[in-house]
C-alpha positions in Angstrom: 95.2 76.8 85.1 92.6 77.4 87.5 92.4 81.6 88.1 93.0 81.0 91.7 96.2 79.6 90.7 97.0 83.2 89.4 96.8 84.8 92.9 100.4 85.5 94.0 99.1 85.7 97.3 98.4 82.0 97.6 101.9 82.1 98.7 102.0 84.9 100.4 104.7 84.3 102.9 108.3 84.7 104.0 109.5 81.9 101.6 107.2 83.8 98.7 108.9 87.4 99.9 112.2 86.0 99.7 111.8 83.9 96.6 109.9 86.6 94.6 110.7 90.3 95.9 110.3 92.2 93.1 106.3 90.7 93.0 106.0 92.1 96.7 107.6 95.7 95.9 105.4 96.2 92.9 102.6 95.5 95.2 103.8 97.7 97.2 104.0 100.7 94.4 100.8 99.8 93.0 99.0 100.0 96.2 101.0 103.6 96.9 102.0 102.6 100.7 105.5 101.7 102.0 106.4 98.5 103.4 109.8 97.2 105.3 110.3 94.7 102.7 114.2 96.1 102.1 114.2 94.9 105.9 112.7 91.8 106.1 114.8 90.5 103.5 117.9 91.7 104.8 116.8 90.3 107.8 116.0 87.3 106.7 119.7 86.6 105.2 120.9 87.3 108.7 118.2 84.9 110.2 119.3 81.9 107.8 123.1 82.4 108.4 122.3 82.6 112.3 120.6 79.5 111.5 122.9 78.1 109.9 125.8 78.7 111.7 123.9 77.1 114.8 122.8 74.1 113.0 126.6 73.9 112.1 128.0 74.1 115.6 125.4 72.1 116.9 126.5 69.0 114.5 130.1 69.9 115.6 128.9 69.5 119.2 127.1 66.0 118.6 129.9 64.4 116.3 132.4 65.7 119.5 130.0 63.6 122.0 130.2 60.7 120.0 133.8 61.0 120.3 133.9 61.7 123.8 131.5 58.8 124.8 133.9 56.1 123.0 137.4 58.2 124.2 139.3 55.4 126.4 141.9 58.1 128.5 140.5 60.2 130.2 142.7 62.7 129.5 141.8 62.4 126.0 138.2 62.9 127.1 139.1 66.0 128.7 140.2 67.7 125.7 137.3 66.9 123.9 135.3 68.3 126.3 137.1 71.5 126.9 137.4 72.1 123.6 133.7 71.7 123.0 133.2 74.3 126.0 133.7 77.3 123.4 131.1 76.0 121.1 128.7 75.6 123.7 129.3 79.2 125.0 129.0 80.7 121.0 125.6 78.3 120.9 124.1 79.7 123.7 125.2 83.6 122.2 123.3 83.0 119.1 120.4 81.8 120.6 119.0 84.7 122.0 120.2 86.5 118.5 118.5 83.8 116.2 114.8 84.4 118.2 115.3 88.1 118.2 116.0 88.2 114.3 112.8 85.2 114.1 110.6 87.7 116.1 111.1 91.0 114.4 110.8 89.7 110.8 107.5 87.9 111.6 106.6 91.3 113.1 107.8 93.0 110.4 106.1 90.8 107.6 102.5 91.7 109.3 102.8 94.5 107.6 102.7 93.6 104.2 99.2 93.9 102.9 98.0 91.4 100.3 98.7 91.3 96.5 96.4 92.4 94.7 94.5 90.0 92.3 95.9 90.4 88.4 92.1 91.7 87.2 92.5 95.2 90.0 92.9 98.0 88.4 96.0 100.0 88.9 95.7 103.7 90.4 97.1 105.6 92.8 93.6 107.0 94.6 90.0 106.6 94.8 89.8 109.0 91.9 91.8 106.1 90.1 88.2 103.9 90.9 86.1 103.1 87.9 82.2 102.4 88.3 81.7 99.2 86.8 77.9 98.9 86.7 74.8 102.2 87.6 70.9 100.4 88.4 68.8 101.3 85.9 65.9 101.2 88.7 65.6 102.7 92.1 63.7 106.3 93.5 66.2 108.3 90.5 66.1 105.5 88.1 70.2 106.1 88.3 70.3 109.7 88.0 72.1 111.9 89.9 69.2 114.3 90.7 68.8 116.9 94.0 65.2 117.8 94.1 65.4 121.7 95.6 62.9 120.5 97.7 64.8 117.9 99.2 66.3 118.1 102.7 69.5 116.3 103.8 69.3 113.9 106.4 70.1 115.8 109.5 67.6 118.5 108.9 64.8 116.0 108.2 66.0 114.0 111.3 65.6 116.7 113.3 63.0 118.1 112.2 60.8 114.8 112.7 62.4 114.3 115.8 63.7 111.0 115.2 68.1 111.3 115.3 69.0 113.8 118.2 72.0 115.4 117.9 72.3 117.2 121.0 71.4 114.9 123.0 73.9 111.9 121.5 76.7 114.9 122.0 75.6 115.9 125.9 75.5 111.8 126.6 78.8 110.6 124.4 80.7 113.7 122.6 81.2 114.4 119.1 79.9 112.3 116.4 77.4 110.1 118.5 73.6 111.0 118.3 70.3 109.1 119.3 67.4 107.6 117.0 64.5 108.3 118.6 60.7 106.5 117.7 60.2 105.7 114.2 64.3 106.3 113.5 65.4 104.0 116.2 62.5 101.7 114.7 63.3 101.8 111.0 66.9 101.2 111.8 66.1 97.8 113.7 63.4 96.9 110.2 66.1 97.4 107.7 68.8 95.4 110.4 65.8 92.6 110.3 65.1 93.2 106.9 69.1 92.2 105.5 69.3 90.0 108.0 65.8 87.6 106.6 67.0 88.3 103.0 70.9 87.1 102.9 69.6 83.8 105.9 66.4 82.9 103.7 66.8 84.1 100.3 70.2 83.7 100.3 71.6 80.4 102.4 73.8 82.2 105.1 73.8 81.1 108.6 73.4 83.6 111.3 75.6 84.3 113.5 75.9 87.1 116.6 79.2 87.2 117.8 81.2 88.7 120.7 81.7 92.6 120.2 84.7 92.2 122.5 87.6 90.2 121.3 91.1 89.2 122.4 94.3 91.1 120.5 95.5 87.8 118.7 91.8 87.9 117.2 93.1 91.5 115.4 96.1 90.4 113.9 94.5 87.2 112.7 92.2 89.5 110.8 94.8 91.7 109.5 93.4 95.0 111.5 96.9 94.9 113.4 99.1 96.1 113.5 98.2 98.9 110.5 94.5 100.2 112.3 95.7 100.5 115.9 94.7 104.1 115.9 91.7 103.8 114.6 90.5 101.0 116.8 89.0 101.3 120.9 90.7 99.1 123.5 90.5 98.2 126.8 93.7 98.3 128.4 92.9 96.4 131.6 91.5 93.7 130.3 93.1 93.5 127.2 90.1 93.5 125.3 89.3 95.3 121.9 86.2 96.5 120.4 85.0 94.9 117.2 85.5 97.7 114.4 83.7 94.7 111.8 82.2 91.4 112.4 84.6 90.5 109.9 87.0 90.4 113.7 85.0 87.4 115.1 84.0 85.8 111.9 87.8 85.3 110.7 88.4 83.9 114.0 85.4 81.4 114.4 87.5 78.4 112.4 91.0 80.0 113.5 93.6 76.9 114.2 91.1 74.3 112.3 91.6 71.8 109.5 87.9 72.0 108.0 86.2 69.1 105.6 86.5 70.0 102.3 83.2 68.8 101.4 81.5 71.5 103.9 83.2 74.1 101.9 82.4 76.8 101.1 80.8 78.3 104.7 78.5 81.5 104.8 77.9 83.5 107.6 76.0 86.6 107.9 76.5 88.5 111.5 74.9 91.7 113.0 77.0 93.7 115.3 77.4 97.3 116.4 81.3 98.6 115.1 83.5 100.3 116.7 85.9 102.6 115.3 88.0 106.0 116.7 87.6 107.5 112.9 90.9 108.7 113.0 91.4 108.5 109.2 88.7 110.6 108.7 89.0 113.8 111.1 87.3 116.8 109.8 85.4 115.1 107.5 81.4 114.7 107.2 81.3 116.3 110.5 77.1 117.0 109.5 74.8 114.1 110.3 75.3 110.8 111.0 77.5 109.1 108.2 80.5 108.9 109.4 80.1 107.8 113.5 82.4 106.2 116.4 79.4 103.6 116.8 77.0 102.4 113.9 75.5 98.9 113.3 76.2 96.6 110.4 75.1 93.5 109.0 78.7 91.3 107.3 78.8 88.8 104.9 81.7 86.1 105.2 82.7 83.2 103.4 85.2 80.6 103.6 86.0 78.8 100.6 88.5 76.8 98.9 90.6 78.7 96.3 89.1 78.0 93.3 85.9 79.2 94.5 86.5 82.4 95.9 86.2 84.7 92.2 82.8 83.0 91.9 82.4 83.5 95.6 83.2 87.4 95.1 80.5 88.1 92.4 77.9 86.3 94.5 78.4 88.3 97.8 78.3 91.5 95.6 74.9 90.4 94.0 73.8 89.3 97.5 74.6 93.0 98.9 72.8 94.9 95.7 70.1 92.5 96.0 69.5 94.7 99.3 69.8 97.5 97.6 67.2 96.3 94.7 64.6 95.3 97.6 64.9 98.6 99.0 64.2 100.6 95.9 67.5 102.3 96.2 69.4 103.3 93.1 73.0 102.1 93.4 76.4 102.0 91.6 79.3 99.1 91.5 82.8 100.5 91.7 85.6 98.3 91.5 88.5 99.2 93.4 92.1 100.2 92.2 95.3 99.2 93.9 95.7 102.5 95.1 92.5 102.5 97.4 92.4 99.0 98.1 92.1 97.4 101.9 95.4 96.2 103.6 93.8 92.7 103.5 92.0 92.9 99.9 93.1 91.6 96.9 89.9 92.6 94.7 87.5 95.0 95.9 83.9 96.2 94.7 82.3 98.9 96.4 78.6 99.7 96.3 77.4 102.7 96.6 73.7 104.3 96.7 72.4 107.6 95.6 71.4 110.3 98.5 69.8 113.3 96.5 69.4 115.2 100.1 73.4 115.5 100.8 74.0 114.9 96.5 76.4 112.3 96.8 76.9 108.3 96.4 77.3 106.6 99.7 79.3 104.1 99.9 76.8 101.1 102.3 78.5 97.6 101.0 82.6 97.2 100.4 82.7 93.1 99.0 86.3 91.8 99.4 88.2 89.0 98.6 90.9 88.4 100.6 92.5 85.2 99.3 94.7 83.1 101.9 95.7 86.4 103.3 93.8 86.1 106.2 93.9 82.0 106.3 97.1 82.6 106.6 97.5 84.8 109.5 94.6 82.7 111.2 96.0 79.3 109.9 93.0 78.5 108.4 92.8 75.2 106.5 91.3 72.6 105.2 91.4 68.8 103.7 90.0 68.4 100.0 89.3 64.5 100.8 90.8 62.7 104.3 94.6 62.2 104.4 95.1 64.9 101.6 98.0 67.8 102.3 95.9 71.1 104.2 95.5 73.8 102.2 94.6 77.3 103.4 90.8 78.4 102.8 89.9 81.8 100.8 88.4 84.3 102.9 85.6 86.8 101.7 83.7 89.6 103.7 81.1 92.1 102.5 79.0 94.6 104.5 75.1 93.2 103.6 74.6 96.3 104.3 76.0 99.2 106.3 73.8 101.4 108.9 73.4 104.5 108.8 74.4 105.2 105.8 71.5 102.9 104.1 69.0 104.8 106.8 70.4 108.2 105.3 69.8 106.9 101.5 66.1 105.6 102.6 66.0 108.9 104.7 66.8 110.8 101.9 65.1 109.3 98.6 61.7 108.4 100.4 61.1 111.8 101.5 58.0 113.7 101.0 57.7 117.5 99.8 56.1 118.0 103.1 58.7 116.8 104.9 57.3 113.3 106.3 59.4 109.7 105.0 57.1 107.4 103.3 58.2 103.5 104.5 59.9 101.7 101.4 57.3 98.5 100.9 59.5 96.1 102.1 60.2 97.2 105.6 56.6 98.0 106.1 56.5 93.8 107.6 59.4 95.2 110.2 57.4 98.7 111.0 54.4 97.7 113.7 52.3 99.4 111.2 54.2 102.6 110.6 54.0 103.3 106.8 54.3 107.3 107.0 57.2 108.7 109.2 55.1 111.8 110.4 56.8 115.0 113.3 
């Protein structure tokens, strides 16, 4: 048995709910959140015998107008048809009730997240996580070490005059800023940078997508209905702001049957994200890690299901090899149940060392997501023509994360004088910039 054949979310689905609940509700208590399964399968028993009960009077009604159409008296015709008046009326009753129950448990199964894959560690929090591999290379050489000397981010920033604070607030509010010179210019080398490496080293094919994107495109992704708070929308038009390429790049095969033999797709995307930060109020209020608007490069792959565990372990090595180029020194942590994404069912996490704030930073989170999203985007594809459709695996991974890689090359390339030497590898990207001087 192949280990795709493992995934119970393969069958993820209101036939898989109701034929195996007790799979969903441990999912459910492994992953530490509540879901209205209790409802939807109560709800689906009141569905079926709507259901039922109207596929029953609506045989009832045809076998009566075969009668009536070879009745010879007309009175005899008459009763038939008054009799049948009453079923019609209790037809048209359940109708309205049948589509109300249909809508509300498809509603309400949107918010079941995916089942996590057998190999996921259970927790109950991030503290639950366990750091699977350290780099044994990198400007600490995997050490957690904080030089005295060493100035975080938004001090050094400032003081070279490349992120503005003030300014970013007096233009946007809280938790924007401005990269200035050599900041706005080292940002747009490491962007160009990730972008040459996962396109040319790698084998993805770039794509830049529409930052704006339809509501349907959301829930096809899985970010509705659970992140509508922490997403920006545009009531008037209806439009929402991307939050993740992952939003378009779900959606670019949504509603297709794809060749089995083009399989598996990459994609690699640059967009600015949008997100409210919401979940994270009060929190890393210094600097610029955590920020309304920052820029991202995303991996994505589309797969069959037999690929996508090989698939996984390639993206993450895609996203460290970033991290390798850039000299940083990193950690793997894989992902318990208790921390893992609504549309995740195995989850690595890499995070790089920042000796000016002391902490890991978390710049790549590499997901696979099964059929979960496939699914919900009806995904598909043909293994050879005339073949039964089968839903793809979807994978996403950041390839990296702005700013927090800018803060960790910030950070670790510092000088005791307080200038930012250029990592060798963005020096190409630079126009000649090699020292970041006031």
């Amino acid at each position: 048995m192949s280990r795709a054949a493992c995934y119970p979310a393969a069958m993820l689905s209101l036939q898989f709910i109701r034929e195996h609940p007790d799979v969903v509700r441990k999912s459910l208590a492994d992953r530490q959140t509540p879901g209205p399964l209790d409802e939807i399968l109560a709800l689906d028993v009141r569905r079926r015998d709507l259901r039922s009960e109207t596929e029953r009077l609506r045989a009832e009604q045809n076998a009566a107008g075969k009668k009536i159409g070879a009745a010879k008296e007309p009175g005899e015709r008459q009763r038939l048809i008054d009799a049948m008046k009453g079923v019609s009326a209790r037809i048209d009753e359940l109708a309205p009730e049948l589509r109300k129950a249909e809508e509300r448990l498809q509603t309400l199964a949107l918010e079941i997240p995916n089942i996590p894959d057998p190999t996921t560690r259970v927790g109950e929090s991030e503290a639950d996580n366990v750091v699977r591999m350290r780099s044994q290379t990198g400007r600490t050489a995997g050490e957690e070490t904080r030089d005295d000397w060493r100035k975080p981010h938004w001090e050094l920033g400032e003081a070279l005059g490349i992120i503005d604070f003030e300014r970013g607030v007096k233009l946007s509010g809280s938790r924007f800023y401005l990269l200035r010179g050599a900041g706005a210019r080292l940002q747009r080398a490491l962007i160009a940078l990730m972008l040459a490496l996962h396109i040319d080293k790698h084998g993805y094919t770039e794509v830049y997508p529409p930052a704006l994107v339809k509501e349907e495109t959301m829930w096809h992704s899985g970010q509705l209905p659970k992140f509508r708070d922490n997403l920006y929308h545009d009531a008037e038009e209806d439009y929402w702001l991307v939050p993740t390429a992952e939003v378009p790049l779900t959606n670019m095969h949504c509603d297709e049957i794809l060749d089995g033999v083009v399989l598996p797709l990459h994609y690699v995307a640059y967009t600015p994200c949008f997100r409210r930060e919401k979940m994270s109020a009060g929190r890393d209020v210094r600097g610029i890690k955590r920020g309304h608007q920052f820029d991202k490069v995303e991996m994505y792959t589309f797969c069959a299901p037999e690929r996508s565990a090989d698939e996984l372990e390639s993206m993450l090595d895609h996203a460290l090899a970033v991290c390798r180029t850039l000299g940083l020194t990193y950690r793997v942590v894989d992902i318990c149940t208790g921390d893992l994404g609504f549309n995740a069912a195995k989850t690595y996490d890499v995070e790089v060392w920042s000796p000016g704030v002391g902490e890991w930073l978390e710049v790549s989170s590499v997901s696979n997501c099964t059929d979960f999203q496939a699914r919900r985007a009806n995904i598909r594809f043909r293994r050879e023509p005339g073949a039964r459709p089968e839903f793809v695996h979807t994978l996403n991974g950041s390839g990296l994360a702005l700013p927090r890689t800018m803060i960790a090359i910030m950070e670790n390339y510092q000088r005791p004088d307080g200038s930012i030497e250029v990592p060798e590898a963005l020096l190409p990207y630079m126009g000649g910039i090699g020292v970041i001087t006031p």
